[in-house]
PARO-641566 format. One line per 5 residues: number of its first residue (from 1); for each residue x, y, z of C-alpha. Coordinates in nm, 3 decimals. Layout:
// residues N
NUM) X/Y/Z | ...
***
This chain:
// residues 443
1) 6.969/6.889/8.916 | 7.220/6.907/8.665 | 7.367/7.197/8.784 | 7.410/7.015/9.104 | 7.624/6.776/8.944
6) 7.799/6.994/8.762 | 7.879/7.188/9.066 | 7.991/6.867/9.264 | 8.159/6.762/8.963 | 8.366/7.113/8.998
11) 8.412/7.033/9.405 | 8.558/6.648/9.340 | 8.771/6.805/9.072 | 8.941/7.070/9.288 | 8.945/6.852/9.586
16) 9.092/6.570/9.443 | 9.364/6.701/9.151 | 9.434/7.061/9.326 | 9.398/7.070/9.659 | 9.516/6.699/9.750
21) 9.791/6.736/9.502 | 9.964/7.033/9.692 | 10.072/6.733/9.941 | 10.324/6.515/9.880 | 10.177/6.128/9.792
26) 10.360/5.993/10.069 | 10.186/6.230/10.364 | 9.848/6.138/10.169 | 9.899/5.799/10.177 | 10.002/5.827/10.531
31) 9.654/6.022/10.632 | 9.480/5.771/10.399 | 9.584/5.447/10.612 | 9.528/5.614/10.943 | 9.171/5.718/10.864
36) 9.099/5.417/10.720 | 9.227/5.222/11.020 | 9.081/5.479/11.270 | 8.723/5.562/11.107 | 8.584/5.192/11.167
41) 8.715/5.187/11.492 | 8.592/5.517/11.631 | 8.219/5.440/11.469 | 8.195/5.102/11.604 | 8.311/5.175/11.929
46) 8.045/5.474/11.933 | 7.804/5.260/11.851 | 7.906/4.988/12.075 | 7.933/5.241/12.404 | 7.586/5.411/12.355
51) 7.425/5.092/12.295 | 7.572/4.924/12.580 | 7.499/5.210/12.784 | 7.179/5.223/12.706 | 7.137/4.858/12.756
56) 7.301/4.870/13.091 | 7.078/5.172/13.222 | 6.718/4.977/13.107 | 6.867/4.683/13.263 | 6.934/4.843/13.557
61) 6.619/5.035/13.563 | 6.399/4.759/13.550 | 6.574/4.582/13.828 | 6.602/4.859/14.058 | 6.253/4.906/13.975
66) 6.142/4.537/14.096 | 6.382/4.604/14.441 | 6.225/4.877/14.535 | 5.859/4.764/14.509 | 5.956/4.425/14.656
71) 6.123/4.593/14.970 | 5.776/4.844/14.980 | 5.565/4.490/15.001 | 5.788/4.372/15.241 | 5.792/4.656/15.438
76) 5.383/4.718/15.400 | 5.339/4.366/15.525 | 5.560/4.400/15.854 | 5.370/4.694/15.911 | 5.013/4.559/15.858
81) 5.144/4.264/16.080 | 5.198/4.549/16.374 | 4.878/4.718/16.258 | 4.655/4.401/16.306 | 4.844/4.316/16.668
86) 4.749/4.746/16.727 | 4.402/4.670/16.624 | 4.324/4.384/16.890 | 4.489/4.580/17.214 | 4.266/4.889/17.093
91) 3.967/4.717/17.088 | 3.990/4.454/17.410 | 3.778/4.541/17.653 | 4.076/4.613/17.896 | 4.200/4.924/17.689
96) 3.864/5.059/17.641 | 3.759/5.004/17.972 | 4.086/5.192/18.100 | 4.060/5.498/17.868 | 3.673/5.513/17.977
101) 3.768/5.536/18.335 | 4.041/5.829/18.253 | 3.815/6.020/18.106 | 3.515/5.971/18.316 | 3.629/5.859/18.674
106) 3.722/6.016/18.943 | 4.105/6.086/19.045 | 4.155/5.725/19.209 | 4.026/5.555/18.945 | 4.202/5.787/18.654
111) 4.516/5.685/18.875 | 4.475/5.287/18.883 | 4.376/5.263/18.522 | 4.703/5.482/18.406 | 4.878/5.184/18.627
116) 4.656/4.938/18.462 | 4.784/5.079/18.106 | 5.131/5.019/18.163 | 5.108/4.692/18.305 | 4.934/4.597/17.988
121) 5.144/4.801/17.745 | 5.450/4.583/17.899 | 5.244/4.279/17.896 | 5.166/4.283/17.505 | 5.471/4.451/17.367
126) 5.720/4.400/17.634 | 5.862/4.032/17.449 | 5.853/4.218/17.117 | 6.251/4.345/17.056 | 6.130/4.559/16.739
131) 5.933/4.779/16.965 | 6.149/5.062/17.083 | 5.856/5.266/17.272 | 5.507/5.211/17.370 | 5.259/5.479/17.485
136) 4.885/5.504/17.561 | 4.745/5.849/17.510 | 4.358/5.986/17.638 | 4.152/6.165/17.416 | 4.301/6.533/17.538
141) 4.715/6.363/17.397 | 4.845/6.309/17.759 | 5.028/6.017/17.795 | 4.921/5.787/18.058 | 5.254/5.627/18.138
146) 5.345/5.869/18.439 | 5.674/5.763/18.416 | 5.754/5.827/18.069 | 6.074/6.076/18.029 | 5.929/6.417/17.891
151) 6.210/6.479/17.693 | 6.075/6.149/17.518 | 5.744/6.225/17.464 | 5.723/6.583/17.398 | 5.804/6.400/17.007
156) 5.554/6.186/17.048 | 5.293/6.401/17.164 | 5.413/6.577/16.840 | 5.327/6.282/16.633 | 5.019/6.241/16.746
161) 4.928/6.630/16.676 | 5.021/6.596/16.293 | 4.842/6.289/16.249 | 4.541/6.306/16.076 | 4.190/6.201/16.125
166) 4.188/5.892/15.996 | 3.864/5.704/16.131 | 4.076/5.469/16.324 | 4.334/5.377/16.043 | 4.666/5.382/16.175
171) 4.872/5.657/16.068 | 5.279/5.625/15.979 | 5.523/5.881/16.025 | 5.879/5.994/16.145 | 5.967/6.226/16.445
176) 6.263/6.441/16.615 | 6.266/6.226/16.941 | 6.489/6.518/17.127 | 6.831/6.294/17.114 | 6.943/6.401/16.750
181) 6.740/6.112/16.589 | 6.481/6.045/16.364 | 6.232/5.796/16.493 | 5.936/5.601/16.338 | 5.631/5.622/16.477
186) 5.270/5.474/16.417 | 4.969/5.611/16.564 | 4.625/5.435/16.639 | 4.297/5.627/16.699 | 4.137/5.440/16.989
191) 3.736/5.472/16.966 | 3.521/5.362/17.199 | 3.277/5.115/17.114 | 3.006/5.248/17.341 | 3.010/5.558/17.133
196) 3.215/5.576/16.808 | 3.367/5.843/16.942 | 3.770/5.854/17.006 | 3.865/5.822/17.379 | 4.283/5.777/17.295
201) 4.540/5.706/17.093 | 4.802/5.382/17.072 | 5.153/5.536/17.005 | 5.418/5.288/16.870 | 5.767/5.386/16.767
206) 5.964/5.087/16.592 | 6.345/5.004/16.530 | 6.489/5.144/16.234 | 6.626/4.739/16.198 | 6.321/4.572/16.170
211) 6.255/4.724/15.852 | 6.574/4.769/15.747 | 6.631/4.361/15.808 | 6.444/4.380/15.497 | 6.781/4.514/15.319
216) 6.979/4.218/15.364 | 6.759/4.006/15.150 | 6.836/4.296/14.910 | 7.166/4.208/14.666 | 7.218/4.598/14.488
221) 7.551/4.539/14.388 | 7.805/4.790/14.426 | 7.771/5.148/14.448 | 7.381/5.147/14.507 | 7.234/5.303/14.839
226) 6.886/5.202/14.931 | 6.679/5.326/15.170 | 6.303/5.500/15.313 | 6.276/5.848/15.326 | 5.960/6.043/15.501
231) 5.883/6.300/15.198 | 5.680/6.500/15.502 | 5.978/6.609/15.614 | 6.263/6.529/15.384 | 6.423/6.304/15.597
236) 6.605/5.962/15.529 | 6.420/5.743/15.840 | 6.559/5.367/15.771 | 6.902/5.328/15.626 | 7.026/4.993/15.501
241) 7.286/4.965/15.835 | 6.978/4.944/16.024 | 7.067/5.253/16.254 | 6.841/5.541/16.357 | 6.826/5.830/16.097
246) 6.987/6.106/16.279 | 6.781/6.449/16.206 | 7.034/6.607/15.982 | 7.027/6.349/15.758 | 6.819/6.437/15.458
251) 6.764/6.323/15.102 | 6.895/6.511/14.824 | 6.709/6.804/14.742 | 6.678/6.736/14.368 | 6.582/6.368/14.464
256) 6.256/6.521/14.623 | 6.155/6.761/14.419 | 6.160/6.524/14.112 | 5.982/6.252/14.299 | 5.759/6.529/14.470
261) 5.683/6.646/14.117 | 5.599/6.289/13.983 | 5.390/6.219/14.321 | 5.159/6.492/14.240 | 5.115/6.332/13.873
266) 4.991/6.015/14.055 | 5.302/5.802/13.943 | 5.392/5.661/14.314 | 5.680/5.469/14.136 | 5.900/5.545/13.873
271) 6.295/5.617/13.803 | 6.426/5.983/13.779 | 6.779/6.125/13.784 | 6.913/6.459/13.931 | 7.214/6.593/14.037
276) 7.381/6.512/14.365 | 7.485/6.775/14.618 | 7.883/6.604/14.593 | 7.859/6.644/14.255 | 7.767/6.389/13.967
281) 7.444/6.321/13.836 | 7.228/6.038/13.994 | 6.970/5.783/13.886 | 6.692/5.696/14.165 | 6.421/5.397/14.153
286) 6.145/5.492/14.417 | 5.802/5.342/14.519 | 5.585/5.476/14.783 | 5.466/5.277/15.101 | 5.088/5.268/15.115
291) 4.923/5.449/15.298 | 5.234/5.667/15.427 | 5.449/5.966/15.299 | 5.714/5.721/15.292 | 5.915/5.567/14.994
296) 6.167/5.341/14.883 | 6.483/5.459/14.744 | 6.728/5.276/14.562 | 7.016/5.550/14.417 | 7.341/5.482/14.193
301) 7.566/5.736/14.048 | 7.538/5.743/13.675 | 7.927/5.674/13.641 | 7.886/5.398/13.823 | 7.598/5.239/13.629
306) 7.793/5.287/13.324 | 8.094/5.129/13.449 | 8.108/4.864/13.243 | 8.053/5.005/12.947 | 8.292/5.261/12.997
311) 8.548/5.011/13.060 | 8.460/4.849/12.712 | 8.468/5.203/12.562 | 8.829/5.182/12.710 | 8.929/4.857/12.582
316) 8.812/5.053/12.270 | 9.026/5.327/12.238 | 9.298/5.107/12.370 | 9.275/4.899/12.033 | 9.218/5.243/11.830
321) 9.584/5.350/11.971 | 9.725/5.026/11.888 | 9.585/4.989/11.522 | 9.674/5.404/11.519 | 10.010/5.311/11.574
326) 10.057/5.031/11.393 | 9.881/5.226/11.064 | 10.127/5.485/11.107 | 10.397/5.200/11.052 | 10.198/5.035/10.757
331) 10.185/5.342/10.571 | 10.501/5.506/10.637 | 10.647/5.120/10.457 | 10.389/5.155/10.215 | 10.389/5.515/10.140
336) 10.813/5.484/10.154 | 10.782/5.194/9.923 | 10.601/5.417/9.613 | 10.709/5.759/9.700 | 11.081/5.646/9.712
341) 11.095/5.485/9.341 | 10.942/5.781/9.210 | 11.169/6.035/9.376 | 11.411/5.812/9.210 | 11.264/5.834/8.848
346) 11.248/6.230/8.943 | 11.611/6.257/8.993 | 11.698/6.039/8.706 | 11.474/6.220/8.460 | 11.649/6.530/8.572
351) 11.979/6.383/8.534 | 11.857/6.258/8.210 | 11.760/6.682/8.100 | 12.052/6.779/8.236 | 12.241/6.574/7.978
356) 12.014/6.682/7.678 | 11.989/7.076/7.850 | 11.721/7.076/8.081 | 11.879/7.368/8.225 | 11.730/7.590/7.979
361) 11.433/7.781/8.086 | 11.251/7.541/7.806 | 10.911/7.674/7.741 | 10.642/7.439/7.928 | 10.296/7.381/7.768
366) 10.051/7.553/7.901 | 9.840/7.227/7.963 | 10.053/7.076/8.211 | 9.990/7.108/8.628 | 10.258/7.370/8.673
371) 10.118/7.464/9.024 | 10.122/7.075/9.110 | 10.387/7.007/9.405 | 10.350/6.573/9.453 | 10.581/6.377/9.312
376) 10.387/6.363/9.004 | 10.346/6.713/8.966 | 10.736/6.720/8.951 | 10.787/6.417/8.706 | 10.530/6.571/8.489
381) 10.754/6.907/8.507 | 11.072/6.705/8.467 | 10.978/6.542/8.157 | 10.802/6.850/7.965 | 11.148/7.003/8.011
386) 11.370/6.702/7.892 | 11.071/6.684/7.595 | 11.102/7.045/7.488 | 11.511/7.019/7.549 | 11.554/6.705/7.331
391) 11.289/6.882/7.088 | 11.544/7.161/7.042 | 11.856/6.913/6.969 | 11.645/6.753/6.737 | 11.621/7.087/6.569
396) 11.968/7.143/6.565 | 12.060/6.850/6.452 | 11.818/6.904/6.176 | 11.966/7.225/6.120 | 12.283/7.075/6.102
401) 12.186/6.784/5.837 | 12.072/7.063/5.607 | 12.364/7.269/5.639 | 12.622/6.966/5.582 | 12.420/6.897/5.270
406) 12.454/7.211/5.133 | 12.833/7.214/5.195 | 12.877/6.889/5.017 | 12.693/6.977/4.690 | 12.877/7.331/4.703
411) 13.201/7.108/4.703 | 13.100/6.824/4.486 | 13.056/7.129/4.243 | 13.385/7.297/4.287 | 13.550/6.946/4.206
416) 13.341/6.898/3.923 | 13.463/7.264/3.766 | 13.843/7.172/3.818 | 13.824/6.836/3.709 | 13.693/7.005/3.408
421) 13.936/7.276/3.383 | 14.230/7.012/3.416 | 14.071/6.768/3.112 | 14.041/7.091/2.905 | 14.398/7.236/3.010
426) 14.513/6.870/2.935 | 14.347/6.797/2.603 | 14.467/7.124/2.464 | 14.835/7.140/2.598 | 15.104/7.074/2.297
431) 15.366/6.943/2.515 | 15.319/6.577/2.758 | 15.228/6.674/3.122 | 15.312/6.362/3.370 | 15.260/6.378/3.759
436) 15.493/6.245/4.016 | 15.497/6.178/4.378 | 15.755/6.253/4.649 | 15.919/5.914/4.579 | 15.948/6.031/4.180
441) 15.673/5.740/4.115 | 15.478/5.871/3.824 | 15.109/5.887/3.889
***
């Protein structure tokens, strides 16, 4: 442990007093404010977008969630309302007494009882504008309805194939009705109540807009799609413009597989996302329809769920340019403000060695931050050489002192022997000696 904080110790130190000080204080101060200013800024607004994201997508996930099972129900109960009007044609006596005579009678009677089917066909479903197409099959799939186009019911008679045995349960499902569309279709097993056994079929094929009705009710917002898709085939069968699925219109293929792949983990709702055949990645709220291959879509593009949070992430970066900006100001006054009085004390301590010989390669102590290049760094250099010049006047002045002492007692002396030599030459002359000036004053 304590070599760990020995070595950090040893990091701090050569961070912060050798490698920081090789830049100038004013381009640190400069990088200080900006950081400082952008830091916060680009954390918060991190923060802020991925948690508003986040928010946004489980918001958005649990309401998609709630459409798409509340347009299933809606849809299940319009079709259970056409399933229970099925259920009392296939069982009146007229139907079963009809099929009974097609398969049993002879070619007269087979004849009057197709008649008898269509009158009846038009009778109970002629009033109803959602029905598109009404057909009464015998037990062997031939429709009864003579006059039926084949190019019509050649899909039909497909339908009917691929639906299963269902003991009299109506079956759902979608069909190529030979014009380029996708049609939906349900089929009723008609048994006979004399024998349990199945003399027909009931063949109904409904508009795409009396589900799709449904859709109006339906407020997405923006940029969502919703709509039913057959998974049987792969093919979008009710749009939310209430037109007829034409057959080339299918779902994305990494929309199925995911919900194909979370059908066969019995989770018949859920959310998943995949990527889009236009490019982008998608998120997708599905439910299935009971009872059918059929489910409820409800798509968005990713970039548009986040939309609002990336327009606060660019409100964001907005205010980190503007505070970026306006740091860069701050600390150029700031940094200007203490870098430019001690360039000033720089150049006036070097004036100030100049004067006392600063020029001289002065011998620096070893201690100081030679390798230093801030402004400090160079005031420290500047004032170890005036220090070590003015140290060397001082000496020389000393030097000086001493040898302007010495002079003086050397001539003190040498006045001291002649004033001796002129008491002794003056004491022991016979004759008067007088002095005079230039003026002949005697001194």
């Amino acid at each position: 442990m304590s070599s760990l904080i020995g070595w950090l110790r040893s990091a701090f130190a050569y961070f912060s007093l050798d490698l920081l000080r090789r830049v100038e204080i004013r381009y640190r101060l400069i990088t200080a404010f900006i950081l400082l200013s952008l830091i916060p800024i680009l954390i918060s607004g991190y923060i802020s977008y991925v948690e508003s994201t986040a928010a946004i997508k489980q918001k958005a996930e649990i309401f998609s969630k709630e459409v798409v099972k509340q347009v299933s129900k809606n849809i299940s109960l319009r079709m259970e309302q056409i399933e229970t009007e099925s259920s009392l044609l296939v069982l009146s006596d007229r139907v079963q007494d009809a099929l009974t005579r097609v398969a049993e009678g002879n070619e007269k009677e087979e004849s009057e009882a197709r008649q008898d089917m269509t009158r009846l066909l038009l009778e109970h479903y002629g009033a109803v504008d959602f029905i598109n197409q009404k057909y009464l099959l015998d037990k062997d799939n031939r429709i009864m309805d003579t006059q039926a186009f084949a190019q019509l019911t050649r899909g039909v008679v497909r339908l009917v194939q691929q639906a299963p045995n269902r003991n009299g349960r109506p079956y759902w499902g979608s069909y190529d009705n030979g014009a380029g569309q996708q049609d939906l279709g349900m089929v009723r097993a008609i048994i006979g109540k004399s024998n349990n056994q199945q003399i027909g079929n009931l063949v109904l094929v409904i508009r795409p807009e009396h589900f799709s009705a449904i859709f109006d009710d339906v407020a997405v917002g923006s940029g969502t799609e919703i709509y039913v898709l057959d998974a049987s085939n792969d093919k979008l069968i009710v749009g939310a413009d209430g037109t007829s699925a034409t057959i080339d219109r299918k779902a994305e293929p990494g929309l199925i597989e995911k919900i194909a792949n979370a059908d066969s983990h019995g989770e018949p709702s859920g959310l998943v996302d995949f990527d889009g055949k236009s490019g982008g990645r998608y998120v997708a709220a599905y439910t299935g329809i009971a009872g059918t291959t059929w489910f409820v879509v409800s798509t968005i593009a990713e970039k548009q769920l986040t939309a609002e949070a990336q327009t606060v992430r660019n409100q964001i970066i907005l205010v980190g340019i503007s505070g970026f900006l306006l740091s860069i100001f701050l600390a150029y006054f700031i940094s200007h403000s203490i870098s430019a009085p001690l360039k000033d004390l720089v150049r006036k301590m070097h004036d100030t060695g100049s004067d006392a010989g600063a020029e001289v390669e002065a011998p620096v102590d070893a201690r100081s931050d030679t390798g230093v290049e801030d402004e400090l760094g160079r005031l420290a250099q500047r004032f170890e050489r005036m220090s070590a010049a003015i140290k060397q006047k001082i000496q020389k002045i000393n030097e000086i002192n001493a040898s302007l002492e010495q002079t003086v007692i050397e001539r003190t002396a040498e006045l001291v022997s002649r004033e001796q030599e002129s008491r002794t030459l003056i004491e022991n002359s016979p004759d008067t000696i007088t002095r005079y000036d230039r003026e002949l004053r005697r001194t």
